[in-house]
The first five atom37 places (N, CA, C, CB, O) and aatype in JSON, in Angstrom:
{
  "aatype": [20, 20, 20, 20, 20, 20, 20, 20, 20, 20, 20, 20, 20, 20, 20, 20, 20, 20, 20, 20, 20, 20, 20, 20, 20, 20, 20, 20, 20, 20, 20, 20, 20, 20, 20, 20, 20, 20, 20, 20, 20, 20, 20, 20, 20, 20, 20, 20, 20, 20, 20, 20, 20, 20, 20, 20, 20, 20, 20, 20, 20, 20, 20, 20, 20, 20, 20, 20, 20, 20, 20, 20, 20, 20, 20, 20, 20, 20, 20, 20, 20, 20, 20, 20, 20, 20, 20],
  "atom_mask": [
    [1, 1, 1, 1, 1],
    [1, 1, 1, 1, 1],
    [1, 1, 1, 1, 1],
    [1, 1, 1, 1, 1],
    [1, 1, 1, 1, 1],
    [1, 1, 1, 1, 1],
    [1, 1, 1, 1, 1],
    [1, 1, 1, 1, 1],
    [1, 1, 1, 1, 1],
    [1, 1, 1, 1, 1],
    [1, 1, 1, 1, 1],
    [1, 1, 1, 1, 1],
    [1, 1, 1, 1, 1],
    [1, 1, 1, 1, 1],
    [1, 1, 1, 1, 1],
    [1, 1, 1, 1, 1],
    [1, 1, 1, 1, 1],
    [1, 1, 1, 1, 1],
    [1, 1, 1, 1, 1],
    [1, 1, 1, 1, 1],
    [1, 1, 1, 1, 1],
    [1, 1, 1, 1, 1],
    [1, 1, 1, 1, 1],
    [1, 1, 1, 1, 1],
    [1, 1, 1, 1, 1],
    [1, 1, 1, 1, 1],
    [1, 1, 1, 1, 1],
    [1, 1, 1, 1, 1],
    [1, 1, 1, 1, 1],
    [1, 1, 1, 1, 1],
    [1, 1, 1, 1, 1],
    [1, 1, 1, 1, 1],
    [1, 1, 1, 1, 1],
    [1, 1, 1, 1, 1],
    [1, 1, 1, 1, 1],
    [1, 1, 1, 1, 1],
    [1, 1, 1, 1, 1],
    [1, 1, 1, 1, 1],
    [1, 1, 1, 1, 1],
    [1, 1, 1, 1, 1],
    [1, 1, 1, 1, 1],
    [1, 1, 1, 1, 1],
    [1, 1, 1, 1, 1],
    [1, 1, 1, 1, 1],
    [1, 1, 1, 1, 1],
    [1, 1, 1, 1, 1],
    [1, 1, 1, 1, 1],
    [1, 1, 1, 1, 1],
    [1, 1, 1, 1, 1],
    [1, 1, 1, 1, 1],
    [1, 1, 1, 1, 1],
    [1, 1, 1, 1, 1],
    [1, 1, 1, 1, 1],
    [1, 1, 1, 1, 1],
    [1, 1, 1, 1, 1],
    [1, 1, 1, 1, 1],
    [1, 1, 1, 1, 1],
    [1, 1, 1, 1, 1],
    [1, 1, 1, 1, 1],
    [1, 1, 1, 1, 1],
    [1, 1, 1, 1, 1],
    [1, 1, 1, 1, 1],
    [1, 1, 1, 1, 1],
    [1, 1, 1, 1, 1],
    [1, 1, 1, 1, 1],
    [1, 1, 1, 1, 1],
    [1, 1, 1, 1, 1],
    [1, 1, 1, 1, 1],
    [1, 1, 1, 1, 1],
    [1, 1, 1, 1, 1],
    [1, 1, 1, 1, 1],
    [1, 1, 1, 1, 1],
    [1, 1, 1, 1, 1],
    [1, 1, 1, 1, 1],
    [1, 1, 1, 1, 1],
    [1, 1, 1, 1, 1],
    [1, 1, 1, 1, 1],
    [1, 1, 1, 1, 1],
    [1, 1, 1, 1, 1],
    [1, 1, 1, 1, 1],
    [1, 1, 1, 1, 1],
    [1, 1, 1, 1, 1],
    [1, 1, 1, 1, 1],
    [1, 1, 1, 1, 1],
    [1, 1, 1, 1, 1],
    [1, 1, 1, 1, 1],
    [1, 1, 1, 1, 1]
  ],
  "atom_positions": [
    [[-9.7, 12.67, -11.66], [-8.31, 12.82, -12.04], [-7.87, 14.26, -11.83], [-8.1, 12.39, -13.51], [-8.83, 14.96, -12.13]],
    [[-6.94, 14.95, -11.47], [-6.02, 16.12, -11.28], [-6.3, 16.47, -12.57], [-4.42, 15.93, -10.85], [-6.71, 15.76, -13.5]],
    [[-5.97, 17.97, -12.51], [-5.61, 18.52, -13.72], [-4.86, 19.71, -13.61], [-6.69, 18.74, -14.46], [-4.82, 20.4, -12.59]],
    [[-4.22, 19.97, -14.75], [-2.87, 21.34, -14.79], [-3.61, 22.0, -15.6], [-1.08, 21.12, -15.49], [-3.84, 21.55, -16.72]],
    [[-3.99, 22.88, -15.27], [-4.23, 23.88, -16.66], [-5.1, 23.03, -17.7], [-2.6, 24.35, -17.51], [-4.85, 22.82, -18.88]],
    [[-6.46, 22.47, -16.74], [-7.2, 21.84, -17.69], [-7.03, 20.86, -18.38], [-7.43, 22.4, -18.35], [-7.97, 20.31, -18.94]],
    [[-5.99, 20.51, -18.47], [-5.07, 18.73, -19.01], [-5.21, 17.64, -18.11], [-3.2, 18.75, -19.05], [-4.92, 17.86, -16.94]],
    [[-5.56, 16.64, -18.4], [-5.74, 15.92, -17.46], [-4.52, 15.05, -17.06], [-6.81, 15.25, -17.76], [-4.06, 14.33, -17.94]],
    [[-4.04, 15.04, -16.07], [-2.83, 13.99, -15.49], [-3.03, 12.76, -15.78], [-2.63, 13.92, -14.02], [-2.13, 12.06, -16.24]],
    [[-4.3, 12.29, -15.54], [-4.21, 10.71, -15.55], [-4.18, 10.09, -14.2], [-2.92, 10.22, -16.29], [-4.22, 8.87, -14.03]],
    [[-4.11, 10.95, -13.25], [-4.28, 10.06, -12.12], [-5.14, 11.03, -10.54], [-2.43, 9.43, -11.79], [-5.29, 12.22, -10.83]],
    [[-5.55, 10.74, -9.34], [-5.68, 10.82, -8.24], [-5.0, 10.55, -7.07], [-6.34, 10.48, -8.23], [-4.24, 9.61, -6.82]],
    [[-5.53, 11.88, -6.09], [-4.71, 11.32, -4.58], [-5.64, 10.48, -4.27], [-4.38, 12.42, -3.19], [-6.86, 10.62, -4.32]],
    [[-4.83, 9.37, -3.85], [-5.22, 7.88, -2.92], [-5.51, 8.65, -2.06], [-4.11, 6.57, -2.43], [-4.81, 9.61, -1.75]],
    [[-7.19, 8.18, -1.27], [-7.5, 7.99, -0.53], [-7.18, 7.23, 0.94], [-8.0, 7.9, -1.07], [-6.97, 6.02, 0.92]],
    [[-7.16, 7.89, 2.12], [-6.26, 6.91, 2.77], [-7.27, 5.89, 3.44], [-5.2, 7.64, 3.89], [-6.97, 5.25, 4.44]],
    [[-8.48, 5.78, 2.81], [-9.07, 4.72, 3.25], [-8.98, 3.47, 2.53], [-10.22, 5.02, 3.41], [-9.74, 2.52, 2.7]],
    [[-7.68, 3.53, 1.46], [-8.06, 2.56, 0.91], [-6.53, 2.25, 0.72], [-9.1, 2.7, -0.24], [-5.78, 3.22, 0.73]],
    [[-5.91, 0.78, 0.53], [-4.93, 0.38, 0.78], [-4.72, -0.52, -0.65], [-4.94, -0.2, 2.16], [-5.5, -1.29, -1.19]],
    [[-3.22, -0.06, -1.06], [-2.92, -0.44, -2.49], [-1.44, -1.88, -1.95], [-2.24, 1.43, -3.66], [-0.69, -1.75, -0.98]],
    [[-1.46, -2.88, -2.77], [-0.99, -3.75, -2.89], [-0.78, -4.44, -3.88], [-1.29, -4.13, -2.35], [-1.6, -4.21, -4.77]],
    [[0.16, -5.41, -4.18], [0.6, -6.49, -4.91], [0.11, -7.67, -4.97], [1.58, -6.7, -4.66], [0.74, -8.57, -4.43]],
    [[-1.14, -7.96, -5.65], [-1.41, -9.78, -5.31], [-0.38, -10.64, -5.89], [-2.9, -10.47, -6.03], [0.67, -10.46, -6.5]],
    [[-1.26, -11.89, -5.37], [-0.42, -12.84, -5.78], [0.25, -12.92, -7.08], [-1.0, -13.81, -5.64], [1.44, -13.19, -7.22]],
    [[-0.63, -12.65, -8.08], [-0.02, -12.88, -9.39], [0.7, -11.15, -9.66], [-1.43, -13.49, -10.69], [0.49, -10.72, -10.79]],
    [[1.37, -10.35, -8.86], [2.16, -9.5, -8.96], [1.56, -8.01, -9.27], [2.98, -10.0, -9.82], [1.99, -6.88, -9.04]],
    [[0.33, -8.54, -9.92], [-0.52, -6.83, -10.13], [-1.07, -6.05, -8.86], [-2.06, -6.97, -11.1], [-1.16, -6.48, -7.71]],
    [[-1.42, -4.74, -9.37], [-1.7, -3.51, -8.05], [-3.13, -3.69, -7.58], [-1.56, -1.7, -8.62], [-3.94, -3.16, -8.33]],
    [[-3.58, -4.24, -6.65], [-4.53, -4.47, -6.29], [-4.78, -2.73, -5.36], [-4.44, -6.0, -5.6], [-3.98, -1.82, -5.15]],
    [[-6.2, -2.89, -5.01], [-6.6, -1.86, -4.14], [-7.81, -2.4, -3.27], [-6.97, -0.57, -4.98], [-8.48, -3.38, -3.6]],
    [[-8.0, -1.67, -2.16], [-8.88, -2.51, -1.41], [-9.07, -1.94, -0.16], [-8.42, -3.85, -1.27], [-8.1, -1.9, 0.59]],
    [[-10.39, -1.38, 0.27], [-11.04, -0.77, 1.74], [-10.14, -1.4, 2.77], [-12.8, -1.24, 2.09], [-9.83, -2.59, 2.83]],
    [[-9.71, -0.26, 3.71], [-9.06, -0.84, 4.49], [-9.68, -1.93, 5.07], [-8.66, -0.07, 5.25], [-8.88, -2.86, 5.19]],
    [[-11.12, -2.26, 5.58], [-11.72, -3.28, 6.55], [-11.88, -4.08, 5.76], [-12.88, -3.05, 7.34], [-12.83, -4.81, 6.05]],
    [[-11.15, -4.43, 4.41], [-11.37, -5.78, 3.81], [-10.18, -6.24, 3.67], [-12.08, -5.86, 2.54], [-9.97, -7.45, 3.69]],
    [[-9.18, -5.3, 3.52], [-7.9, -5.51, 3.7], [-7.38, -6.23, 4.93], [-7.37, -4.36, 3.62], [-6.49, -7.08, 4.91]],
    [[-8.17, -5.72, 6.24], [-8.21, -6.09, 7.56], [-8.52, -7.7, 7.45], [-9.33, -5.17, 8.41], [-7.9, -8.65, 7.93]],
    [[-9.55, -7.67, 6.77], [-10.0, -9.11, 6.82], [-9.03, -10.38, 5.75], [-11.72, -8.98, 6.27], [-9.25, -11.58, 5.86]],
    [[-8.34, -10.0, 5.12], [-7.92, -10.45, 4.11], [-6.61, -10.51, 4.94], [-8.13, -9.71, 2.75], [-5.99, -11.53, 4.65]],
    [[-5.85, -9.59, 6.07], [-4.46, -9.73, 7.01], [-5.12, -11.34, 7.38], [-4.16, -8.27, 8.71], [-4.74, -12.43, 6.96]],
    [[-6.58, -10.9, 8.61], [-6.98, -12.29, 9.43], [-6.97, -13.05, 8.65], [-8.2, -12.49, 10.12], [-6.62, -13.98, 9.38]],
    [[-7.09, -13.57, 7.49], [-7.52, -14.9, 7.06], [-5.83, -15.16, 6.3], [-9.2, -14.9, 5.86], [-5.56, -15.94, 5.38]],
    [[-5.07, -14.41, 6.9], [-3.91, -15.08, 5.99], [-3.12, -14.66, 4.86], [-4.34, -16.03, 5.51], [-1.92, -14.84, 4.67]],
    [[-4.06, -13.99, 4.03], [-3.87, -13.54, 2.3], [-2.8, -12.93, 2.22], [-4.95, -12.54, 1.58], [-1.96, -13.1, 1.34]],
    [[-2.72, -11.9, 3.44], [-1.93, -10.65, 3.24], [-0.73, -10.95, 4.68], [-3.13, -8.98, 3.35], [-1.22, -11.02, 5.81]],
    [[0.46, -11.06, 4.53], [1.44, -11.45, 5.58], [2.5, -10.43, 5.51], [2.04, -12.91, 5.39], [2.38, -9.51, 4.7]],
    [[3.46, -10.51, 6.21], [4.34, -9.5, 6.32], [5.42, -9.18, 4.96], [5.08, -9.86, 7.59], [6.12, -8.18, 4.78]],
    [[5.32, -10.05, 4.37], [6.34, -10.42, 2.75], [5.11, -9.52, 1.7], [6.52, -12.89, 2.14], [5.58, -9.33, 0.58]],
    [[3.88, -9.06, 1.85], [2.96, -9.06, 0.92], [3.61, -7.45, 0.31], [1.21, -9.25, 1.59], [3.7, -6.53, 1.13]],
    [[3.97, -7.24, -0.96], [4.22, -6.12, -1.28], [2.95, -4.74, -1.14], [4.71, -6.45, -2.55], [1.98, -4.58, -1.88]],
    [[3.34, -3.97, -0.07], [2.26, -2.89, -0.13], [2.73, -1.53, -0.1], [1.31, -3.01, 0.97], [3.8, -1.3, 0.48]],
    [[1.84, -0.27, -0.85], [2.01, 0.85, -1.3], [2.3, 2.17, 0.11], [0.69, 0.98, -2.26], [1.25, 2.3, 0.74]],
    [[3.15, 2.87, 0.54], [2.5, 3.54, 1.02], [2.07, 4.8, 0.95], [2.74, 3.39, 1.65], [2.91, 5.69, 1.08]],
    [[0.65, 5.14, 0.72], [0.56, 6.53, 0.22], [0.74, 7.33, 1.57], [-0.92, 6.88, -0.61], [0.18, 8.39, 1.27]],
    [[0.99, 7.42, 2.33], [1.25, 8.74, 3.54], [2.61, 9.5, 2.7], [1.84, 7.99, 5.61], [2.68, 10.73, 2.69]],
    [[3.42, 8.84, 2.15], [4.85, 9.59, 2.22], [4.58, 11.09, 1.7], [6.09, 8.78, 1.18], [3.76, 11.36, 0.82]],
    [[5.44, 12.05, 2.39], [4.74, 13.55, 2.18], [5.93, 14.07, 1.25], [4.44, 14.64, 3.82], [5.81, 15.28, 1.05]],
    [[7.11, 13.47, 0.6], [7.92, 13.92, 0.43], [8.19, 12.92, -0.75], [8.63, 14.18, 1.51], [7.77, 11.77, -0.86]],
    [[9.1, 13.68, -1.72], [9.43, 13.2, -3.32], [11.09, 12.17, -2.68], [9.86, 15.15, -4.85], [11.68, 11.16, -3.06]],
    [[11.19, 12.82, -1.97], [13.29, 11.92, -1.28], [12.69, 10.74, -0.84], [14.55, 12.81, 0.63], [13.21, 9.74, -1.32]],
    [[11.55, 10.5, 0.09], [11.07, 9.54, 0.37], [10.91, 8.54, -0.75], [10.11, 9.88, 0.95], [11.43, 7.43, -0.64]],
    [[10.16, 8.9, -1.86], [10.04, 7.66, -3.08], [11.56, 7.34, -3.78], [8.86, 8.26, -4.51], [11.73, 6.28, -4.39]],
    [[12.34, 8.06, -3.68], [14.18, 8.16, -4.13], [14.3, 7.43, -3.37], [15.3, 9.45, -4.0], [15.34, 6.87, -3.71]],
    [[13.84, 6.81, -2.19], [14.76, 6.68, -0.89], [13.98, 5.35, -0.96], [14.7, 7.88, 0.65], [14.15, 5.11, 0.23]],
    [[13.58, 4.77, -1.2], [12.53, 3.24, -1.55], [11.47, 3.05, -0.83], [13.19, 1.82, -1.31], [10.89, 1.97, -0.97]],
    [[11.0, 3.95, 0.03], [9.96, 3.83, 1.31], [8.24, 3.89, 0.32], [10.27, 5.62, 2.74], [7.16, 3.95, 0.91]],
    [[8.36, 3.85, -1.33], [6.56, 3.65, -1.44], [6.57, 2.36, -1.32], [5.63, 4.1, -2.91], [5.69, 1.91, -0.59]],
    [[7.37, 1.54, -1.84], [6.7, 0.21, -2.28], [7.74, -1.04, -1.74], [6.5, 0.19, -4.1], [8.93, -1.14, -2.04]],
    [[7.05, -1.86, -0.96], [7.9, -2.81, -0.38], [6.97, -3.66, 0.48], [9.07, -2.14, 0.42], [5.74, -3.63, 0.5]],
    [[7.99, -4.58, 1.32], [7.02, -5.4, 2.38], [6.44, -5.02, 3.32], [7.46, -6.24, 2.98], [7.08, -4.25, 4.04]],
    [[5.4, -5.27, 3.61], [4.47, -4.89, 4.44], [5.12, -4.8, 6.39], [3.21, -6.09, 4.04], [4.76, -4.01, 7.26]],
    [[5.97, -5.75, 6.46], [6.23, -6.12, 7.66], [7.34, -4.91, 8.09], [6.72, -7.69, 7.68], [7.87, -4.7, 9.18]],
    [[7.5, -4.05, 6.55], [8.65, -2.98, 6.6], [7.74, -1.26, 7.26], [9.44, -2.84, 4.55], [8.1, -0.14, 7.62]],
    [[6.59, -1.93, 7.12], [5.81, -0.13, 7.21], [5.0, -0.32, 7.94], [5.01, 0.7, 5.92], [5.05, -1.4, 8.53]],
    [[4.07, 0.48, 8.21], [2.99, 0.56, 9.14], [1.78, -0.28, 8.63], [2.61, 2.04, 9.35], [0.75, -0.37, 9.3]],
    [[1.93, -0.78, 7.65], [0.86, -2.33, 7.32], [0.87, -2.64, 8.72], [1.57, -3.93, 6.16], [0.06, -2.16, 9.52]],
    [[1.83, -3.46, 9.02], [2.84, -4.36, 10.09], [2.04, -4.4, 11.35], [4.48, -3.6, 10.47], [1.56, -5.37, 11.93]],
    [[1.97, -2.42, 11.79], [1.5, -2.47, 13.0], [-0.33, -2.33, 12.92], [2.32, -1.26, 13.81], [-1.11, -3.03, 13.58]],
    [[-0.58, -1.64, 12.31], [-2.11, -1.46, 12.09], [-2.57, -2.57, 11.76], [-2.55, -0.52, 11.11], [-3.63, -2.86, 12.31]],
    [[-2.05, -3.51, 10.86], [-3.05, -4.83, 10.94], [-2.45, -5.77, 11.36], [-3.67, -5.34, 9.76], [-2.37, -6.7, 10.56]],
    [[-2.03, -5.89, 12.22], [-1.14, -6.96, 13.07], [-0.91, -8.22, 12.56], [-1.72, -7.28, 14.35], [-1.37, -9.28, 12.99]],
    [[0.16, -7.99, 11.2], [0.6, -8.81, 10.37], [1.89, -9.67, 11.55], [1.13, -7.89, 8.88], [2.63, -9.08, 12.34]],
    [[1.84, -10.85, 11.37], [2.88, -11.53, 12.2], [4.32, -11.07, 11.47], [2.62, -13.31, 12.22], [4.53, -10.47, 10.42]],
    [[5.24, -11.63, 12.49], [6.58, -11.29, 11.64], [6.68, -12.89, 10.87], [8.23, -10.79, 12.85], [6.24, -14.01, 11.1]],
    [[7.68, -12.13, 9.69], [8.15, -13.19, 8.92], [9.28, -13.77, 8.89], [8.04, -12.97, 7.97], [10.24, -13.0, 8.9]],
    [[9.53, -15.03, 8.86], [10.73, -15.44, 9.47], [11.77, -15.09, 8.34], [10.7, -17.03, 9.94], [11.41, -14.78, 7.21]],
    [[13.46, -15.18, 8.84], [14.07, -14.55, 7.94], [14.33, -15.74, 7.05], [15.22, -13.72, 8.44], [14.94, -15.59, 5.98]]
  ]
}
């Protein structure tokens, strides 16, 4: 966990090997990208699947709605070659 002046925050920088999401029943899942990979192939994870993105380098960016949304909206999309979703 981070800390300020010895206090602890409560949280960590995400790793970018690891990919944060929404399961089915709506909670924050987390998960190695190459299982994540495997979990696109078999279906689980589609372009509607709500996912996190930690790259954003900027605080306007999270104002601006770009952490959290559909997958088919961010670079999920192209890196795991999520199909498109129909409208």
């Amino acid at each position: 966990a981070l800390a300020v002046c010895g206090e602890p925050l409560g949280f960590g920088i995400a790793s970018g090997l690891e990919i944060f999401f929404r399961g089915e029943s709506g909670e924050i899942e987390r998960s190695p990208r190459q299982a994540f990979r495997k979990l696109a192939r078999a279906g689980a994870i589609t372009g509607s699947t709500i996912v996190f993105d930690t790259s954003l380098t900027t605080l306007q960016d999270v104002f601006d709605g770009r952490f959290e949304g559909p997958a088919q909206a961010s670079w999920h999309s192209v890196v795991f070659k999520l199909p498109a979703e129909a409208s």
